[in-house]
Legacy VTK file of the C-alpha trace (Angstrom):
# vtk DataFile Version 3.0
C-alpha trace
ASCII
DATASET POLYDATA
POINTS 386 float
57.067 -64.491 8.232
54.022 -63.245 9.002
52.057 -65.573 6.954
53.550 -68.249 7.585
53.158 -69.445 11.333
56.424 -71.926 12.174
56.004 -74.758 13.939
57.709 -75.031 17.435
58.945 -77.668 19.138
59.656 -77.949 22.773
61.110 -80.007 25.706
60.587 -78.523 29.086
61.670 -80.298 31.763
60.367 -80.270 35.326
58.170 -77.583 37.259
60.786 -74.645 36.663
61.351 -75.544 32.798
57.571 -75.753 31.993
56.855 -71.510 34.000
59.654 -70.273 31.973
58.657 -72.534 28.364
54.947 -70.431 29.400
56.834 -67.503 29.101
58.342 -67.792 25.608
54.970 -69.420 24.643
53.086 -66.007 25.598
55.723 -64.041 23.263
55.724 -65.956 20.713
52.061 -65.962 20.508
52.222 -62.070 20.071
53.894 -62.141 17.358
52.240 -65.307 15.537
48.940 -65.866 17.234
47.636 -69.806 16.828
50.935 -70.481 17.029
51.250 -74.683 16.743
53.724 -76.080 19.653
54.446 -79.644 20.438
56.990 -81.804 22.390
57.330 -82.320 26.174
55.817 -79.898 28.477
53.590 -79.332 31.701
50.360 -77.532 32.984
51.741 -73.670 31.996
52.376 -74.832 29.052
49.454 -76.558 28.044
47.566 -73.691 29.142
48.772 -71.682 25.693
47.801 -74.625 23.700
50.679 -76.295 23.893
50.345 -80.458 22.888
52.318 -82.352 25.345
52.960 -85.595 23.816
54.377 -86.953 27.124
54.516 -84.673 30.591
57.016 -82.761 31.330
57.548 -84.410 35.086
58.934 -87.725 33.352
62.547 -85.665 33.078
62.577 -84.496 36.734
65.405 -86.274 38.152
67.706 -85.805 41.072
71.273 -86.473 41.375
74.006 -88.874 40.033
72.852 -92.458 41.238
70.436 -94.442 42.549
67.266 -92.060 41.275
68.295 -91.335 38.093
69.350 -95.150 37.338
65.877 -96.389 37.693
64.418 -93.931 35.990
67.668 -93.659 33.444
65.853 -96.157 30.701
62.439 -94.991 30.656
64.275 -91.601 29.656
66.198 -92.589 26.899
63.220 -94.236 25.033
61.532 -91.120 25.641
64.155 -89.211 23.775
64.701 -92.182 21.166
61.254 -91.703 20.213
61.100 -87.950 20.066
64.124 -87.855 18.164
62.479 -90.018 15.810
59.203 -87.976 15.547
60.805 -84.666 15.092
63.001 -86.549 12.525
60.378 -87.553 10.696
58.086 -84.508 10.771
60.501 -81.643 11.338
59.713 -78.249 13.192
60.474 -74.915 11.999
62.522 -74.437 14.951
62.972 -76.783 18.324
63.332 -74.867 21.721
65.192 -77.245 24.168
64.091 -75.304 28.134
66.609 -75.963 30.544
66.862 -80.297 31.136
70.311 -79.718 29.558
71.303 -83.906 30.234
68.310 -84.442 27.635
67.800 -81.450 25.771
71.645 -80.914 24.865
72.045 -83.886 22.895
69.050 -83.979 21.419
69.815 -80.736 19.310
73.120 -81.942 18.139
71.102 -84.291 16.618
68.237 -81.828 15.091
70.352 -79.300 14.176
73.309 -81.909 12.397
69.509 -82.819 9.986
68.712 -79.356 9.058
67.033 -78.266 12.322
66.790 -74.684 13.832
67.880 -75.028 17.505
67.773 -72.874 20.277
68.415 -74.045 23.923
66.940 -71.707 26.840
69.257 -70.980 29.910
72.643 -71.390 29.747
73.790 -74.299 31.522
75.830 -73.469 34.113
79.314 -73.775 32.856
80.629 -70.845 34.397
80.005 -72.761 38.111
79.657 -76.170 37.021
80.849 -78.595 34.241
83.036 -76.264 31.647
83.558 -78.994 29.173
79.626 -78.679 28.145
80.569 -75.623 26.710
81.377 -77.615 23.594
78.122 -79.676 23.474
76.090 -76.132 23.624
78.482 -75.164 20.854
77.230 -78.032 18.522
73.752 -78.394 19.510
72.240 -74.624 19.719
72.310 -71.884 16.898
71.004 -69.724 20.262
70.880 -69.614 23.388
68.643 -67.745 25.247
70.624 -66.197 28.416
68.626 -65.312 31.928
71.994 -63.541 33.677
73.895 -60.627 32.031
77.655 -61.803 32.063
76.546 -65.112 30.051
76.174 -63.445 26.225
80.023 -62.456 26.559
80.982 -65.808 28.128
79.263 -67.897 25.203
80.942 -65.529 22.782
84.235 -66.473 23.627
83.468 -70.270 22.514
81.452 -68.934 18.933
78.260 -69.048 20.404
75.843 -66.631 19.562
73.096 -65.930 22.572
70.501 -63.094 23.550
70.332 -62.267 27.478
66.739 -61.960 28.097
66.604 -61.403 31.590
65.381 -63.385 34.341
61.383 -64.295 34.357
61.236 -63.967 38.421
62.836 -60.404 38.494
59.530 -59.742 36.499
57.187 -61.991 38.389
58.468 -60.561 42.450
57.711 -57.035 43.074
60.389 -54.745 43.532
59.308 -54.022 47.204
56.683 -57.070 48.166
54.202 -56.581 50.851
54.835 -58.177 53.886
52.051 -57.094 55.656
49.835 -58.756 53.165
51.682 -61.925 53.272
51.521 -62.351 56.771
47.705 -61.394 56.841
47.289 -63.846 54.180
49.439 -66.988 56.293
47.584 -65.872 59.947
50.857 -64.170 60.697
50.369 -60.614 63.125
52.955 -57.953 61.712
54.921 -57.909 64.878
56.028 -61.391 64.502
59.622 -62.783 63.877
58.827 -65.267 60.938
61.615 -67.915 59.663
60.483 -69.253 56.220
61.892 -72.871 55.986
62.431 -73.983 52.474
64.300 -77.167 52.010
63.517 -77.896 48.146
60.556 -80.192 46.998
62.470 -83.077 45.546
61.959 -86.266 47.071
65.747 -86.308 48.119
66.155 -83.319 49.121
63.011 -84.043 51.694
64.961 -87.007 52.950
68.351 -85.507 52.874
67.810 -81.883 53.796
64.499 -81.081 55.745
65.343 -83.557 59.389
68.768 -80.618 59.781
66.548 -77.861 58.694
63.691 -78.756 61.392
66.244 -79.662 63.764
68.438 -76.608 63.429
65.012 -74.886 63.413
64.230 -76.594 67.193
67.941 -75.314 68.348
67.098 -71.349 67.166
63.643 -71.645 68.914
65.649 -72.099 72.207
67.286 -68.692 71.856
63.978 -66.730 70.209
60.750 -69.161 71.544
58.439 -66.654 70.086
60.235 -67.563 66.340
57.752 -68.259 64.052
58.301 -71.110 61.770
56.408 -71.428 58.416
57.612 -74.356 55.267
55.835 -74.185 52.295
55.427 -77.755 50.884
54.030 -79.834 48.191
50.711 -81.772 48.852
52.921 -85.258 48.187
55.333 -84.231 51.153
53.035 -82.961 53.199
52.608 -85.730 55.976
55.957 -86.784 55.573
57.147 -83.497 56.391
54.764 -83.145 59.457
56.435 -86.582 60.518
59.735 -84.767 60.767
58.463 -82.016 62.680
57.563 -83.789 65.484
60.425 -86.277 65.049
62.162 -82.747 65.999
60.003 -81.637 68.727
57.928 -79.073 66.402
54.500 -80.255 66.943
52.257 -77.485 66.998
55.066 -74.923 66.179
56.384 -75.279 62.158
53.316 -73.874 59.999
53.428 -76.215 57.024
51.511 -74.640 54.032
51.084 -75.720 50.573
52.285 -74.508 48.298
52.515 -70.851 48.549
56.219 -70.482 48.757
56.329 -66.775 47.347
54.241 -65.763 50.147
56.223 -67.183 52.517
59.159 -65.599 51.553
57.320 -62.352 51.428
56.219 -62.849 54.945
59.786 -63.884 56.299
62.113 -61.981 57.701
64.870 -64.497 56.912
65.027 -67.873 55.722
66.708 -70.797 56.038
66.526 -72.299 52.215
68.477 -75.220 49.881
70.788 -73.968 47.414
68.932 -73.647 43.801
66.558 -71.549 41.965
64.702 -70.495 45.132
67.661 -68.866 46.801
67.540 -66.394 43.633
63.690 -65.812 44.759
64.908 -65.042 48.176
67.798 -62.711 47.108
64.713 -60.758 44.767
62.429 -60.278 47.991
65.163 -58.839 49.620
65.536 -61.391 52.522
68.460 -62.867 54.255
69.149 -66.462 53.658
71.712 -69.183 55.496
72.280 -71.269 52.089
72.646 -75.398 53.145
72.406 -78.499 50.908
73.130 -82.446 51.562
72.875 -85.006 49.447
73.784 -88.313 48.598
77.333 -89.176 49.387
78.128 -90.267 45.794
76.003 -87.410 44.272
77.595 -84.994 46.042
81.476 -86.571 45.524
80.740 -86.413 41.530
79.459 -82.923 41.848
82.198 -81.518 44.145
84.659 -82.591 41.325
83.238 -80.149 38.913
82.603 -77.140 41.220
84.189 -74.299 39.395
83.529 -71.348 41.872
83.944 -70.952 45.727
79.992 -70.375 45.921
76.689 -72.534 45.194
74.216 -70.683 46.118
73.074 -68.204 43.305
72.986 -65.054 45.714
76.522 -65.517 45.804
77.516 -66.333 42.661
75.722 -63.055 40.732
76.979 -60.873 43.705
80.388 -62.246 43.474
81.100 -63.109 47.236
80.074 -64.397 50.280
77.133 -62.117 50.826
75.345 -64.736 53.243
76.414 -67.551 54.219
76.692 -71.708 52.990
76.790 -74.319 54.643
77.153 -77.426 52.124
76.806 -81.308 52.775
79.254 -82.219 56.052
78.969 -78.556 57.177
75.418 -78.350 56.990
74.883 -79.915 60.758
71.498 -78.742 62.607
74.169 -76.803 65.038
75.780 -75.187 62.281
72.683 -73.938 60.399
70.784 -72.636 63.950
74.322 -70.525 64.447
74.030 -68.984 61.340
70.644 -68.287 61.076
71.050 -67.088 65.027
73.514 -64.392 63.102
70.964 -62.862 61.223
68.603 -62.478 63.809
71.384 -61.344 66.191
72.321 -58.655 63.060
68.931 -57.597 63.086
68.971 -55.935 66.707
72.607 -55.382 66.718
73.786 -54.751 63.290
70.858 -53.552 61.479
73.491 -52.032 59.258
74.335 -55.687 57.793
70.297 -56.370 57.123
70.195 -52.767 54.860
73.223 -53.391 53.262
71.987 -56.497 52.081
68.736 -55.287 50.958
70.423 -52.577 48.660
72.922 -55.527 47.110
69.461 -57.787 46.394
67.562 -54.767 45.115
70.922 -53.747 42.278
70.972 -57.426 41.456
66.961 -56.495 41.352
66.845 -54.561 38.609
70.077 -56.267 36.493
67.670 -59.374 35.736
63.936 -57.156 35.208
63.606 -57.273 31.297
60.731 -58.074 29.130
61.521 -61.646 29.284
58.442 -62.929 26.903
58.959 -60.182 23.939
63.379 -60.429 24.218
63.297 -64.227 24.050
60.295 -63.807 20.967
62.045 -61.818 19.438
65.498 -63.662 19.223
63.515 -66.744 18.146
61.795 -64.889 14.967
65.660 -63.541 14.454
66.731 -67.367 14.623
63.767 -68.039 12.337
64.628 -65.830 9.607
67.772 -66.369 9.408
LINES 1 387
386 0 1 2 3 4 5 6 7 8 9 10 11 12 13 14 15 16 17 18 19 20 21 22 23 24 25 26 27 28 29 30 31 32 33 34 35 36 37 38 39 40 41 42 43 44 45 46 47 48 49 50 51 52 53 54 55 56 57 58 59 60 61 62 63 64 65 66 67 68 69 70 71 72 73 74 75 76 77 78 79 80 81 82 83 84 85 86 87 88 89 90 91 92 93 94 95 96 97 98 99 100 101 102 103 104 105 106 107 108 109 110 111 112 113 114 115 116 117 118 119 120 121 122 123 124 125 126 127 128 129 130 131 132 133 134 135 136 137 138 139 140 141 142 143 144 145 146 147 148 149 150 151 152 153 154 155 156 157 158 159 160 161 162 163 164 165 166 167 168 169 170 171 172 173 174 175 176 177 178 179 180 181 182 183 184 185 186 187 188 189 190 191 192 193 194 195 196 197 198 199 200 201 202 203 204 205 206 207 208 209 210 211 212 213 214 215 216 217 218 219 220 221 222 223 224 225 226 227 228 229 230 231 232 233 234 235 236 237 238 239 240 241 242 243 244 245 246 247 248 249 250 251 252 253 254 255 256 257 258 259 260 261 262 263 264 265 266 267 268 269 270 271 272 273 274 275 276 277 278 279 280 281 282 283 284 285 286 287 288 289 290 291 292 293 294 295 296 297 298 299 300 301 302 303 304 305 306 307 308 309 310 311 312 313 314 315 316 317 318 319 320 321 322 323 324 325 326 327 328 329 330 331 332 333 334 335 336 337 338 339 340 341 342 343 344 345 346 347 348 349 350 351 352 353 354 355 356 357 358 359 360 361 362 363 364 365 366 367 368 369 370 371 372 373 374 375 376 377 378 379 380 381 382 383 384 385
């Protein structure tokens, strides 16, 4: 094997696919260095030598309808014609990273021509669509596994999988610095900072940030001195700013770009959209009021195939409420000020409440910290040689 360096093949879809496709690139590379990828990928990726043949932000979608219609066509040529390539000129192995929708079917098809597959994070079937667990079965020889309790799950159906950990528990420091945060956002260390994160999607801007800025405007009326910072993508930038005043925040939300880790560093509590970045929160320790809205129709489909009582990832790993959600209808500017009122209430009054929290996010902590790169390298050479 050692000799011989395999050629990968790759699909990484959006910003989160292409950090963590980076990751297996970088162990991979230890053990074959040169290593030849190809397929879809982004900036991280590239950076390892990857050869994107198209970007990886032509899969980033959102939702059930109107978005993913228009862009629906221009997606399955994409795949047509990568299907096609790979067909023709097969890899030693194809690594499908998260974009389950396109990466799923795509190799059933690889694998039913003689194709090594292996498909990184387990989609979600144990909160969300349980019937895919038959498409994994047929399309990946692995699966690479980023929470504990999947391996066993996957099992169950005949699937064989590795749990690697999860990259972030790596990447956020067991105790961040908050004092350098703040220095580094223009913060002073006695301030009372609510991090505002409502997701970087285009409708999750239109849908999500106008409650968060308002509900935002309604805590500021009980704690004036609050401290209000959003971390934001350049593209959103002035749209966001045109909410803010829409909401009476002019001169009082700090909108910075990019930067979200710091923010959440800096925060004592934040007020965030269900997904990946509530699992960020939850590993810098911070309390979190959970909220998403989308589009009616989105959100109708998606209610349908809700498996568990929670969404928001926190929740789901700990097993229970351990803050609160507030999802589409319930998710009112009112509602979300209350709840993030709580927490700052809890944090003169209950303190109790803010350090039990901190010692459930620091166990969950160190259940995800493995060496992510070398784990996930070293299932793939297994997968490889066998």
């Amino acid at each position: 094997m050692s000799k011989h360096l395999p050629r990968i093949a790759m699909v990484a879809g959006e910003a989160s696919g292409d950090l963590l496709a980076g990751l297996l690139l970088d162990g991979m590379q230890h053990y074959w260095p040169g290593l030849p990828s190809q397929g879809i990928g982004g900036p991280q990726m590239a950076r390892r030598g990857f050869e994107a043949w198209w970007p990886s932000d032509k899969l980033a979608v959102h939702g059930y309808s109107l978005e993913v219609l228009r862009r629906l066509g221009e997606i399955i040529q994409i795949r047509r014609q990568l299907r096609t390539r790979l067909l023709q000129d097969k890899p030693d192995v194809f690594i499908g990273v998260d974009a389950p929708d396109f990466n799923l079917g795509l190799e059933r098809d690889l694998r039913a021509a003689g194709i090594k597959t292996v498909h990184f994070i387990c989609p979600s079937i144990w909160a969300w669509r349980a019937k895919r667990v038959e498409k994994i079965r047929r399309a990946a020889h692995h699966v690479l596994c980023v929470f504990p309790f999947e391996p066993e799950l996957l099992a169950r159906h005949g699937i064989a999988a590795t749990y690697v950990g999860h990259p972030l528990a790596n990447v956020i420091p067991l105790e961040p610095d908050r004092l350098a945060a703040r220095k580094a956002l223009g913060l002073e260390p006695e301030d009372t900072v609510l991090a505002i994160l409502p997701g970087s999607r285009g409708a999750e801007i239109k849908y999500i940030t106008p409650a968060f800025l308002q509900a935002a405007a309604l805590v500021r009326q009980v704690y004036p001195g609050l401290k209000l910072v959003l971390p934001a993508v350049p593209a959103w930038r002035a749209t966001i700013e045109g909410m803010a005043h829409a909401a009476g925040l002019d001169g009082v939300l700090q909108v910075v770009t990019g930067q979200s880790h710091t923010v959440l560093a800096a925060c004592d509590l934040t007020l965030i959209a269900s997904g990946t970045a509530t699992l960020e929160a939850a590993l810098f320790k911070r309390p979190m009021v959970i909220a998403y809205r989308m589009q009616s129709l989105s959100w109708q489909l998606m209610q349908r195939k809700q498996l568990q009582p929670w969404v928001g990832l926190p929740n789901i790993l700990c097993g229970e409420f351990v803050v609160p959600e507030l999802i589409q209808g319930a998710a009112t500017p009112q509602a979300l000020a209350g709840a993030v009122l709580e927490w700052l209430d809890a944090r003169q009054h209950a303190p109790e409440r803010i350090a039990g929290l901190h010692q459930r996010f620091m166990a969950l902590h160190h259940s995800l910290r493995r060496n992510t790169s070398a784990l996930a390298a070293d299932a793939i050479r297994q997968v490889l040689a066998a």
